[in-house]
N, C-alpha and C positions, 0 to 999 in steps of 0.2 A: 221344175228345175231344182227347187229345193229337196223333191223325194232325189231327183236322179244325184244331188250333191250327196245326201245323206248315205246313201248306195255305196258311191264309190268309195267312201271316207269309210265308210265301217268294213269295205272290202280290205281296203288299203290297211289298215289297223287289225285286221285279221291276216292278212300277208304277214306282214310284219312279226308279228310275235310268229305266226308257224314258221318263219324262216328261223326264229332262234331256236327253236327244240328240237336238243338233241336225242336221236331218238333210242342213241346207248345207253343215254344214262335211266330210260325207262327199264331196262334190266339189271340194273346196279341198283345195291342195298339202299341209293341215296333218291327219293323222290324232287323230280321238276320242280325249282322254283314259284312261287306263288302268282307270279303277274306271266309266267309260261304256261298254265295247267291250262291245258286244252281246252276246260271251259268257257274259260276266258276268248277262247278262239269262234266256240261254239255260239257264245252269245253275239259277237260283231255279225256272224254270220247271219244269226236268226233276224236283227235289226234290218241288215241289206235286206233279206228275205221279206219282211214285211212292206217295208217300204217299197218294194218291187210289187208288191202285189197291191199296193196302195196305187201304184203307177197302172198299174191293167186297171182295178177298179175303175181308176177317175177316166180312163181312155177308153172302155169295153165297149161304147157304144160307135169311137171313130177309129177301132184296131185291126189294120191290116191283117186277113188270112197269117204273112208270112211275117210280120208282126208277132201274131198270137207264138206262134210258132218257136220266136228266138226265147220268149216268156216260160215258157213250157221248158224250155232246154235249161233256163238261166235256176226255175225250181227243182229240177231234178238234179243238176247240177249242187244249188245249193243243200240240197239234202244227202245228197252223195257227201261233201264235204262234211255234212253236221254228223253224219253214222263215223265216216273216218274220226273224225274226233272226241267222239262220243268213245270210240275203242282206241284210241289211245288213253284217254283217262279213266276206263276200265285197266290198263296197262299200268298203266302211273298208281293206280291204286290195289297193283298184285294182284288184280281176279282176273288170271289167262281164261278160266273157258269162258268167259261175256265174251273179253277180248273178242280170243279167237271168232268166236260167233258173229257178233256186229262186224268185223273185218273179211268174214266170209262173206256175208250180204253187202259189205264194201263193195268187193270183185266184182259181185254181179248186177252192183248197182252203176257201176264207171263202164261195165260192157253194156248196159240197157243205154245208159247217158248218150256213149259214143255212137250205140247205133241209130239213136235219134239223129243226132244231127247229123250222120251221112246220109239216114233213109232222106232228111230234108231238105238235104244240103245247103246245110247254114252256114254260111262263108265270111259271118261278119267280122270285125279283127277280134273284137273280146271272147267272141265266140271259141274264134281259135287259137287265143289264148287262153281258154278257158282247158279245151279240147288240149293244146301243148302241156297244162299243169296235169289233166288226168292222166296224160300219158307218160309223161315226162318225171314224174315226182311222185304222185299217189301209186300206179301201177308199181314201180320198182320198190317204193317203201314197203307197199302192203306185201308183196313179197316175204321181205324179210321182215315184217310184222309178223305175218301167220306163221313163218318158218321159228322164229324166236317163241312165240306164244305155245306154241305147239308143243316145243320142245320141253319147255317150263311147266306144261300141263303133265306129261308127260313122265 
């Protein structure tokens, strides 16, 4: 109970700050605030990430097939989010072709994610909430992520 609190708390605290960055002002003369710079994002994430993986360890021995399964979705998931903001603060720090590069492997990191859990069909709620933010928010930004990076490169 205490890994699955620590999870959501550092989920919850990595939400938070990505809903404050704006992601115009990573193309304007002025660099993201200090307590906004994506690593900060980066790090709540890797904490959930361990602690999730501290959760399968202590469980591997009593883990449901379809168990294992939402665990798999939840690390590729988190790694998909840690490359997205790995290339935003490539961004934040004027070097478009990383950017661009780490936000290419984005794309086809949120298309491998999503087709995990259809090929699974993992239907659980955070799952597809998880599934609504790739689609919903990362897909449209990387978007105009690569499209702005590109240009700058360019």
């Amino acid at each position: 109970m205490k890994l699955q609190g620590s999870v959501e708390r550092n989920l919850l605290q990595a939400r938070s700050l990505a809903k404050r960055i704006d992601l115009e002002t990573l193309f304007t003369s002025s660099k993201l605030q200090t307590e906004l710079r994506p690593q900060n994002i980066v790090r709540f994430i890797e904490k959930a990430q361990r602690a999730t993986r501290s959760i399968v360890n202590m469980e591997k021995d009593m883990l449901d097939p379809f168990k294992q399964l939402e665990y798999d979705f939840n690390d590729r998931f988190y790694n998909t989010q840690i490359k997205y903001y790995i290339g935003l603060h490539y961004t934040n720090e004027r070097r478009y072709e990383e950017a661009y590069l780490i936000l290419s492997k984005v794309q086809s990191d949120i298309e491998e994610t999503l087709e995990h859990a259809r090929k699974n069909k993992l239907q659980g709620q955070k799952i597809k909430n998880d599934i609504q933010t790739l689609e919903n928010d990362m897909i449209k930004n990387l978007s105009y992520l690569l499209v702005k990076c590109h240009a700058k490169v360019l």
